[in-house]
C-alpha positions as YAML, in Angstrom:
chain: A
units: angstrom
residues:
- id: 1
  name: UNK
  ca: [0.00, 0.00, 0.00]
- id: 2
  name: UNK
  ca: [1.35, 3.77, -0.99]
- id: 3
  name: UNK
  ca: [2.65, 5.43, 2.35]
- id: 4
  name: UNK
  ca: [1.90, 8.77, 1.17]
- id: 5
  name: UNK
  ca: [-2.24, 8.14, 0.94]
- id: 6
  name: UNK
  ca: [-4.45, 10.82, 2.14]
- id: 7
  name: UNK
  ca: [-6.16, 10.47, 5.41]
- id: 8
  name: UNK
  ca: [-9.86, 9.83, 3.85]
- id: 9
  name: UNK
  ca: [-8.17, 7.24, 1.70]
- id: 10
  name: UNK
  ca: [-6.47, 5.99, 4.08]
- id: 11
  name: UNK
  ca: [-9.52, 4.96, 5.94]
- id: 12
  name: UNK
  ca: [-11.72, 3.84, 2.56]
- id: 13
  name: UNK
  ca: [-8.65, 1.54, 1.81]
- id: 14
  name: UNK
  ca: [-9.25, -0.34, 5.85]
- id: 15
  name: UNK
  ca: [-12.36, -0.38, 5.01]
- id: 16
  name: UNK
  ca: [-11.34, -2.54, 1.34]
- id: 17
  name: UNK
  ca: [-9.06, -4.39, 3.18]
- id: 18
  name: UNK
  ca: [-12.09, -5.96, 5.36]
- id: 19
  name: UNK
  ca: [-14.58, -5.85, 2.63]
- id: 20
  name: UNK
  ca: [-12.01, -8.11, 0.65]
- id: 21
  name: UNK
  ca: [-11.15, -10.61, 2.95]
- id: 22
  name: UNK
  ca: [-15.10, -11.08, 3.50]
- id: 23
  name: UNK
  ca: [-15.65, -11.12, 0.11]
- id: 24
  name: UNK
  ca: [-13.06, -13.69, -0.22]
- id: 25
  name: UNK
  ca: [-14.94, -16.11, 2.18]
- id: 26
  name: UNK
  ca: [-18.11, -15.60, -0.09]
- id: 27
  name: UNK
  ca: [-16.89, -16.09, -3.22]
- id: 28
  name: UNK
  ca: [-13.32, -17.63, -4.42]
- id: 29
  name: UNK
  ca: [-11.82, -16.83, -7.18]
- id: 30
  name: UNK
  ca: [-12.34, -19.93, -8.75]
- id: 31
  name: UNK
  ca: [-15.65, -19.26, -8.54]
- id: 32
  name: UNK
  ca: [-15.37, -15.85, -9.83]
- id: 33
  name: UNK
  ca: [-14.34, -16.98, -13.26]
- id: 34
  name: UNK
  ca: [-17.18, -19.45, -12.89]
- id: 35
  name: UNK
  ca: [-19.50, -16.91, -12.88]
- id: 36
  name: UNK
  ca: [-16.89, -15.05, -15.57]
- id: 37
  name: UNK
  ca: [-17.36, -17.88, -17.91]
- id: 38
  name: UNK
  ca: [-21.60, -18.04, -17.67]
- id: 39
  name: UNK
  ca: [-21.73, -13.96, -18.53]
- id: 40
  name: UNK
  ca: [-23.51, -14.51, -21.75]
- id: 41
  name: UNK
  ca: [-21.83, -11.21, -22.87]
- id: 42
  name: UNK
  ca: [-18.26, -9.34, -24.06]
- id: 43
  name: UNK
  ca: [-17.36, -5.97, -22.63]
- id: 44
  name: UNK
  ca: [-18.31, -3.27, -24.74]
- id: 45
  name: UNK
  ca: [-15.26, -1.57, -25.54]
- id: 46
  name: UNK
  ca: [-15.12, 1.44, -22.90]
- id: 47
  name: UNK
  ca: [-11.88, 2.70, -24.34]
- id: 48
  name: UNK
  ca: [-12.55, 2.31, -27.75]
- id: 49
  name: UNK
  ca: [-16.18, 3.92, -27.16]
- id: 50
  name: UNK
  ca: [-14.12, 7.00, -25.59]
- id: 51
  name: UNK
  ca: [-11.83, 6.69, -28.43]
- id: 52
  name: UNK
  ca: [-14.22, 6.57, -31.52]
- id: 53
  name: UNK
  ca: [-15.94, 9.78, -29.94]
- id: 54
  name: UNK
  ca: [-12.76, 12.18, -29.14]
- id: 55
  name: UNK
  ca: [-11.83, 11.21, -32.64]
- id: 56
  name: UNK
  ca: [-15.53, 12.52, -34.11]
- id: 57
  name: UNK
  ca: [-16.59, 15.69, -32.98]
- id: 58
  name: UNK
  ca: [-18.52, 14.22, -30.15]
- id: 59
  name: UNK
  ca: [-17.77, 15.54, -26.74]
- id: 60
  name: UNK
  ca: [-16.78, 12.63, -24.89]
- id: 61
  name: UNK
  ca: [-18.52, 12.33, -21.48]
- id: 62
  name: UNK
  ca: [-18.68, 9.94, -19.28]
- id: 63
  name: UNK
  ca: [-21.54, 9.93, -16.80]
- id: 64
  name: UNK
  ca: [-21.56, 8.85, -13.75]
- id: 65
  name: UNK
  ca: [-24.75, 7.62, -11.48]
- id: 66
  name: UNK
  ca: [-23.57, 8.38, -8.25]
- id: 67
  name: UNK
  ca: [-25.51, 8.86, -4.73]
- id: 68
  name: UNK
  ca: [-23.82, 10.42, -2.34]
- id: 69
  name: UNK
  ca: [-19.79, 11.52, -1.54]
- id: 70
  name: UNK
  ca: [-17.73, 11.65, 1.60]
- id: 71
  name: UNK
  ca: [-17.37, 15.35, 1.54]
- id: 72
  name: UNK
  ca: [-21.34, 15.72, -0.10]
- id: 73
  name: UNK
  ca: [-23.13, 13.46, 1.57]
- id: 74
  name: UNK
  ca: [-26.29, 12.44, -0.31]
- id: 75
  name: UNK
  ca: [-26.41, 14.44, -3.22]
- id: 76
  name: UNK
  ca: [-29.32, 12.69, -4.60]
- id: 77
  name: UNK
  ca: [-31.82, 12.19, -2.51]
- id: 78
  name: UNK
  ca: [-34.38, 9.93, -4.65]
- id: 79
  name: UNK
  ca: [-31.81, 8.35, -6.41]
- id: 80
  name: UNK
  ca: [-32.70, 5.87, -9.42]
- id: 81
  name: UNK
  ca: [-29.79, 4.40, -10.72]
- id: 82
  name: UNK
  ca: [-31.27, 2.31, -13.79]
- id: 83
  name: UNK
  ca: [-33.75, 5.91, -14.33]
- id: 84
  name: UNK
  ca: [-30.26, 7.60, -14.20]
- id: 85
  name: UNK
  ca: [-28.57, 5.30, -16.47]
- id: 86
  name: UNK
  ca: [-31.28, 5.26, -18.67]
- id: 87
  name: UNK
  ca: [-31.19, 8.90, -18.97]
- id: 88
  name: UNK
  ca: [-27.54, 9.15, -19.86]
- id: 89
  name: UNK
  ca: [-27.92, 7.11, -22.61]
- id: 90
  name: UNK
  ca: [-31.23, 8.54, -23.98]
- id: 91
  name: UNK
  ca: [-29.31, 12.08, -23.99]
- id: 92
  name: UNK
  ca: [-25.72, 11.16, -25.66]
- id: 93
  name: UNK
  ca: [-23.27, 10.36, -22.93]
- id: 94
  name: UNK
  ca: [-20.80, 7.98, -24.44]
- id: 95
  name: UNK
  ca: [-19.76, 5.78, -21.43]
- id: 96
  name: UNK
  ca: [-21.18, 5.15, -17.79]
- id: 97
  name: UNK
  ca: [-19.36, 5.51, -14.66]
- id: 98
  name: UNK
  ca: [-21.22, 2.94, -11.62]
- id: 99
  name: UNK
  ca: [-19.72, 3.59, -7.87]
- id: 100
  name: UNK
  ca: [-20.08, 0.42, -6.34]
- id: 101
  name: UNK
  ca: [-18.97, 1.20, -3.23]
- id: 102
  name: UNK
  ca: [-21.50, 1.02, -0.32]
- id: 103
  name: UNK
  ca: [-19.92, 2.66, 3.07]
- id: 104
  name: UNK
  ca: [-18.53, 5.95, 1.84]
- id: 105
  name: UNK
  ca: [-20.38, 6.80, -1.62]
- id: 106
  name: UNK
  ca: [-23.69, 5.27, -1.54]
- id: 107
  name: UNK
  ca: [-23.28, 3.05, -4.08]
- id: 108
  name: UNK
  ca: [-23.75, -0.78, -4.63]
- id: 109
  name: UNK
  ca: [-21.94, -3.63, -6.77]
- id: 110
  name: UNK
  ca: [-25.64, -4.81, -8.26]
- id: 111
  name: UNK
  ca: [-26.16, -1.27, -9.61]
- id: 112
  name: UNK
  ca: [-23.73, -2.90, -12.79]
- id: 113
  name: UNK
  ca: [-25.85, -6.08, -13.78]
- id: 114
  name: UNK
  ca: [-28.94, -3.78, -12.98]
- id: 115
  name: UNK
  ca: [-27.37, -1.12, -15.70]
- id: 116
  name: UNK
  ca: [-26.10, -3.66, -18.47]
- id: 117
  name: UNK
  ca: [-29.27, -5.11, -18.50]
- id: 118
  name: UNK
  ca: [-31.32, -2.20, -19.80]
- id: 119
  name: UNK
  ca: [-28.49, 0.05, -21.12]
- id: 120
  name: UNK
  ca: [-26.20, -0.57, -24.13]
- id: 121
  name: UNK
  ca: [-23.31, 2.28, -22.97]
- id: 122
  name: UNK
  ca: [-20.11, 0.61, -21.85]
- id: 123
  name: UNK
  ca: [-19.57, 1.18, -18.04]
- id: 124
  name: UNK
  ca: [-16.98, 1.58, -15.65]
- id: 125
  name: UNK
  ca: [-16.74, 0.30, -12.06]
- id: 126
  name: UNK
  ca: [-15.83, 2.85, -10.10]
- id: 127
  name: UNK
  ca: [-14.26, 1.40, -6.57]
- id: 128
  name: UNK
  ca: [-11.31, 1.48, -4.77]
- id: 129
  name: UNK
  ca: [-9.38, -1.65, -6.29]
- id: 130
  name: UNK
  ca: [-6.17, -2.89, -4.33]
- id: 131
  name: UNK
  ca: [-6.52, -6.47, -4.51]
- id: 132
  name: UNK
  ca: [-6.79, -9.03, -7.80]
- id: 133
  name: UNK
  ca: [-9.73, -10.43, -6.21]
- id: 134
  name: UNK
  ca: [-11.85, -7.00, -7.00]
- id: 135
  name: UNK
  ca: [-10.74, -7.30, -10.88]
- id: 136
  name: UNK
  ca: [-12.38, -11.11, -11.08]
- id: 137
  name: UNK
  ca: [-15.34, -9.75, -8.94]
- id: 138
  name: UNK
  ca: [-15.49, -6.43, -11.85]
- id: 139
  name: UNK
  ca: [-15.86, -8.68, -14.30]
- id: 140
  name: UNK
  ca: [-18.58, -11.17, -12.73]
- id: 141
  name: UNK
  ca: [-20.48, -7.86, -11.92]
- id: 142
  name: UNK
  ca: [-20.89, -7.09, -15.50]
- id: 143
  name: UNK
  ca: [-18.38, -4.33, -15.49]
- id: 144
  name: UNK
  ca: [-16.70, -3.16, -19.08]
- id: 145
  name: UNK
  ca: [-13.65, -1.32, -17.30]
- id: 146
  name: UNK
  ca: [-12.52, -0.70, -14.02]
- id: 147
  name: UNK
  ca: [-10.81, 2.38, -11.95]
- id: 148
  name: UNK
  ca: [-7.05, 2.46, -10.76]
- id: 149
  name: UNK
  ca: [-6.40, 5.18, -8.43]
- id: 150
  name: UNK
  ca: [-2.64, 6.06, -8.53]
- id: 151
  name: UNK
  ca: [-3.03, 7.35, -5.13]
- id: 152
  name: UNK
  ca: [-3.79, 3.85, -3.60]
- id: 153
  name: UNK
  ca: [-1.61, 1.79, -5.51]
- id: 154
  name: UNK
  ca: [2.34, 1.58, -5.73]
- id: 155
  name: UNK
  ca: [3.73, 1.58, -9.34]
- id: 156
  name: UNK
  ca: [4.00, -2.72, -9.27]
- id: 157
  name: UNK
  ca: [0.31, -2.95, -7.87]
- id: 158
  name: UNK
  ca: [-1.03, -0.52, -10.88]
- id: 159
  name: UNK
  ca: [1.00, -2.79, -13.61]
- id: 160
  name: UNK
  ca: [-0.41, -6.22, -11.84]
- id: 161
  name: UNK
  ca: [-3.86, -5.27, -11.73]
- id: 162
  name: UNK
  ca: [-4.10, -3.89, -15.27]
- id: 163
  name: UNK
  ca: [-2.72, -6.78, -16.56]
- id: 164
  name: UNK
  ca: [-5.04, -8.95, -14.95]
- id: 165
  name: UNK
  ca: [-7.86, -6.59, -16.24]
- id: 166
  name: UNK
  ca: [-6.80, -7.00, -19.40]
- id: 167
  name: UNK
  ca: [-6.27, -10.72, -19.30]
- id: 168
  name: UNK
  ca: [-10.52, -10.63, -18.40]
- id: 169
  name: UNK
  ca: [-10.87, -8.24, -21.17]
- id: 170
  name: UNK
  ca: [-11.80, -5.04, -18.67]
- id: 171
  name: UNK
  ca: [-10.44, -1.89, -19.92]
- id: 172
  name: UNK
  ca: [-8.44, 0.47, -17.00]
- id: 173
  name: UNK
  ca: [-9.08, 4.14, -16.61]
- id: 174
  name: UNK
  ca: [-5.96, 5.41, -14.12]
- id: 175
  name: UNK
  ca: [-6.46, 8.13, -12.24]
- id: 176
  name: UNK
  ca: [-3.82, 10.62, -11.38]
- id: 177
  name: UNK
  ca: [-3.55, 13.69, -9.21]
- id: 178
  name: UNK
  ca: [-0.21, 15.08, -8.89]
- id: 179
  name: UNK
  ca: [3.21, 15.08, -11.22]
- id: 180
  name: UNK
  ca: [4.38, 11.97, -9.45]
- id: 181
  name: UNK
  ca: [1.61, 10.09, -10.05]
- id: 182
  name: UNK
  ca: [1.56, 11.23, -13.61]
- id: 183
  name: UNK
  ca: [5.01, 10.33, -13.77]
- id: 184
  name: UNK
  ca: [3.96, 6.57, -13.01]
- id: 185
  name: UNK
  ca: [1.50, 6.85, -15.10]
- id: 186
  name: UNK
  ca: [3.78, 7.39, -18.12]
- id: 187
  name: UNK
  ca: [5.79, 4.51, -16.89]
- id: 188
  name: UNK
  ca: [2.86, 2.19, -17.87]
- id: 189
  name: UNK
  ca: [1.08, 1.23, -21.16]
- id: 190
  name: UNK
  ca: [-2.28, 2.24, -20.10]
- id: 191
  name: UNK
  ca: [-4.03, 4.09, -22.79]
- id: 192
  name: UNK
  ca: [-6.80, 5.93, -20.38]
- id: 193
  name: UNK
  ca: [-5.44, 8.09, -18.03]
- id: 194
  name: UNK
  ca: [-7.65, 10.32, -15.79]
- id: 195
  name: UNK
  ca: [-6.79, 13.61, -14.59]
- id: 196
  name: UNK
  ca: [-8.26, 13.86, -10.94]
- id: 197
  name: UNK
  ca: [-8.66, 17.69, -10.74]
- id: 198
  name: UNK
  ca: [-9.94, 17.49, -6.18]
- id: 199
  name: UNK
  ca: [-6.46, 17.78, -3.91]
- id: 200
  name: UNK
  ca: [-7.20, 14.74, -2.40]
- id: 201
  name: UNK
  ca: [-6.20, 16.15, 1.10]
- id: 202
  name: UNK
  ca: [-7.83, 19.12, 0.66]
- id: 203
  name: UNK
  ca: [-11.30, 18.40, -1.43]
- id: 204
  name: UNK
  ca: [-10.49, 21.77, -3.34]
- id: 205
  name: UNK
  ca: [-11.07, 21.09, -7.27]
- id: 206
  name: UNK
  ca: [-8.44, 23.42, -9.74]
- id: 207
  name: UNK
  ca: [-9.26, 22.67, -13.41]
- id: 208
  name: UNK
  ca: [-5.45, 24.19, -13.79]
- id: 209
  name: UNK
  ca: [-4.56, 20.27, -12.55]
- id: 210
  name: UNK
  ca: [-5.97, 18.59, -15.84]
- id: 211
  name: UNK
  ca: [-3.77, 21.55, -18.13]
- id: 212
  name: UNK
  ca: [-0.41, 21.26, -16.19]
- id: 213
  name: UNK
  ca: [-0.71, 17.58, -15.88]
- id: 214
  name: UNK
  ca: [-1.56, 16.88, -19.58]
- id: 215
  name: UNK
  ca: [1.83, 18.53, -20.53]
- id: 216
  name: UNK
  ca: [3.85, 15.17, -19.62]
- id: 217
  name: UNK
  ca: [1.65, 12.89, -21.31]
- id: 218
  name: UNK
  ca: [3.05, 10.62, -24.11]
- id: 219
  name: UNK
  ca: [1.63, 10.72, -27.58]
- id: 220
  name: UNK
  ca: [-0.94, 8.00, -27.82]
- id: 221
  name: UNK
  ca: [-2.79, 8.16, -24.09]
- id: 222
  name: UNK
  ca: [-6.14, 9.67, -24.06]
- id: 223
  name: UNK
  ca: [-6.90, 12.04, -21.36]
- id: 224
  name: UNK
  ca: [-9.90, 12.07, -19.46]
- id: 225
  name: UNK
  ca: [-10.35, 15.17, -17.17]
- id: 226
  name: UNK
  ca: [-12.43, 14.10, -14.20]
- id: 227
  name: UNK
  ca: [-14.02, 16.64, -11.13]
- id: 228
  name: UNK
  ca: [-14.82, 19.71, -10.51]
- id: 229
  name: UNK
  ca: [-16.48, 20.06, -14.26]
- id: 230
  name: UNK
  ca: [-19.62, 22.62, -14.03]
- id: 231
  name: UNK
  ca: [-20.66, 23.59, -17.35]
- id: 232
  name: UNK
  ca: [-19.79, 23.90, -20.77]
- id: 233
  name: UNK
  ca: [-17.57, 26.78, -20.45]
- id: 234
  name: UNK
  ca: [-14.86, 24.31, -18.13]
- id: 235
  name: UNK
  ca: [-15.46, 21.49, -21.07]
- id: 236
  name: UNK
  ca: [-13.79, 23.78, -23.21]
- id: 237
  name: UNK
  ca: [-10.79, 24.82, -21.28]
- id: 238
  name: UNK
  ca: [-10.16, 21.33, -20.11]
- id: 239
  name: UNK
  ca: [-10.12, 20.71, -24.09]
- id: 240
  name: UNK
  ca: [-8.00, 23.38, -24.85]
- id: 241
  name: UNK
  ca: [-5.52, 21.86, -22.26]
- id: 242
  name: UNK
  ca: [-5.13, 18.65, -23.73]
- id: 243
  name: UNK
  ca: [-8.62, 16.53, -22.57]
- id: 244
  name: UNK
  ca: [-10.04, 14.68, -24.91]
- id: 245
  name: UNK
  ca: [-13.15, 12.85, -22.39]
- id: 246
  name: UNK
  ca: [-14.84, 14.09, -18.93]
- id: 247
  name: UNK
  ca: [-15.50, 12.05, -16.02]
- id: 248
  name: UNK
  ca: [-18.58, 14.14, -14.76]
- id: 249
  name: UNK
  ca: [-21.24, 12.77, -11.71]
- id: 250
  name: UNK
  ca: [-22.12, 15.43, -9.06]
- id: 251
  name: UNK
  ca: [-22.84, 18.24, -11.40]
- id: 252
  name: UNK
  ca: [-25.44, 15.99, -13.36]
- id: 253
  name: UNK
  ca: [-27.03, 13.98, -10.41]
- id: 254
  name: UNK
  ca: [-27.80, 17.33, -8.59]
- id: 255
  name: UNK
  ca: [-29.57, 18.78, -11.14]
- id: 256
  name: UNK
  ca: [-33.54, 18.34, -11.23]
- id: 257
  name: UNK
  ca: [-33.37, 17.99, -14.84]
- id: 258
  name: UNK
  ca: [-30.37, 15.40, -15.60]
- id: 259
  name: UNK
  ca: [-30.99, 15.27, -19.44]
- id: 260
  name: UNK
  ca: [-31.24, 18.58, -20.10]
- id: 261
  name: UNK
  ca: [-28.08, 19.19, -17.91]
- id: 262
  name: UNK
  ca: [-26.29, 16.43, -20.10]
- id: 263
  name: UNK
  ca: [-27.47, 18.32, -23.54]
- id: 264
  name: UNK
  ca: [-26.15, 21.40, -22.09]
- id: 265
  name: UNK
  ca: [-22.46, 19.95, -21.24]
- id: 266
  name: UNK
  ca: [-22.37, 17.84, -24.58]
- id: 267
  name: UNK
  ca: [-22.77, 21.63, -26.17]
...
């Protein structure tokens, strides 16, 4: 585990550590790619979805049904998540971002088999991963790709785990906050890399991140600028400086109106 993690990680990554080991005594892994083998299914192509849209002139956005926060609490108080989903998809959001977990965001693993049922976007489980266990238990879940958080992770853990994702065929989004962690990054082959624009210690969001982080990213990686993202005006600085998708949840699921809220940040 990374030394340096932030005090509110610190405490969600305990928390995986026990959620883990229980999980563990449900569920081996063996059985795990049991389940893998039934899904009647192949992922979706989360990257390549991001990919085929920053290449059109389709902004890019991936949507995120999302409850509640640490530093929010609930920020939607009759939350739907397959109403939520379903909304996304009906007004041109390219990918879906799930937050499965349960104690600190509201969120629930079966939210993903709920989604994939009814919606046809490729989706991303959005969780604290630290353990290989959590990549088999992505994949069972119905998940298309699944969130590395730099922050969490030392440099072998993010190369391990992405490998195993992409042995299961699960794309990885990594997310970044700082120049070190970009600098690990770069030391990977990932091809998603997310730009986490909240100081993790602090909760502030700074836009600036996504712009002076983008600088020392290799030709080839597509950026995805993720927090803190309002409107359309901040879509297109963060696309000026160098982002070519958007990670966006709390300024959608707070809004009365999520579609027309979407419409307006698609431009």
């Amino acid at each position: 585990m990374n030394n340096a993690i932030p005090d509110i990680l610190k405490t969600i990554v305990e928390q995986k550590l026990i959620e883990v080991e229980a999980g563990k005594r449900d569920a081996s892994i063996q059985e795990l790619k049991g389940r893998i083998s039934d899904l009647e299914d192949t992922p979706r192509g989360f990257e390549r979805h991001l990919r085929e849209a920053a290449a059109s002139d389709w902004t890019a956005i991936i949507a995120e049904v999302k409850k509640g926060s640490p530093s929010k609490g609930v920020i939607r108080a009759g939350f739907d998540p397959l109403e939520i989903a379903e909304t996304y998809q009906d007004n041109g959001a390219t990918c879906l971002s799930v937050l499965t977990d349960e104690k600190f965001f509201l969120g629930h693993l079966r939210y993903l088999a709920l989604i994939r049922e009814q919606v046809g976007l490729p989706l991303l489980r959005k969780e604290f991963i630290i353990d290989p266990w959590q990549v088999y238990e992505t994949r069972a879940a119905g998940a298309d790709a699944l969130l590395l958080i730099a922050a969490i992770l030392e440099p072998q853990q993010i190369v391990d785990l992405a490998g195993l994702a992409r042995e299961l065929h699960l794309d990885v989004l990594l997310e970044v906050h700082d120049e070190a962690e970009m600098a690990t990054a770069c030391t990977t082959d990932i091809g998603l890399i997310g730009v986490n624009n909240r100081n993790l210690r602090t909760f502030v969001t700074d836009l600036s991140t996504t712009g002076r982080l983008a600088k020392m990213l290799p030709p080839g990686r597509l950026l995805v600028a993720e927090s803190g993202i309002n409107n359309r005006a901040d879509i297109e600085r963060l696309q000026a400086d160098g982002a070519r998708a958007f990670l966006i949840g709390e300024s959608l699921v707070r809004e009365e109106d999520i579609g027309a809220k979407l419409q307006e940040l698609l431009g």
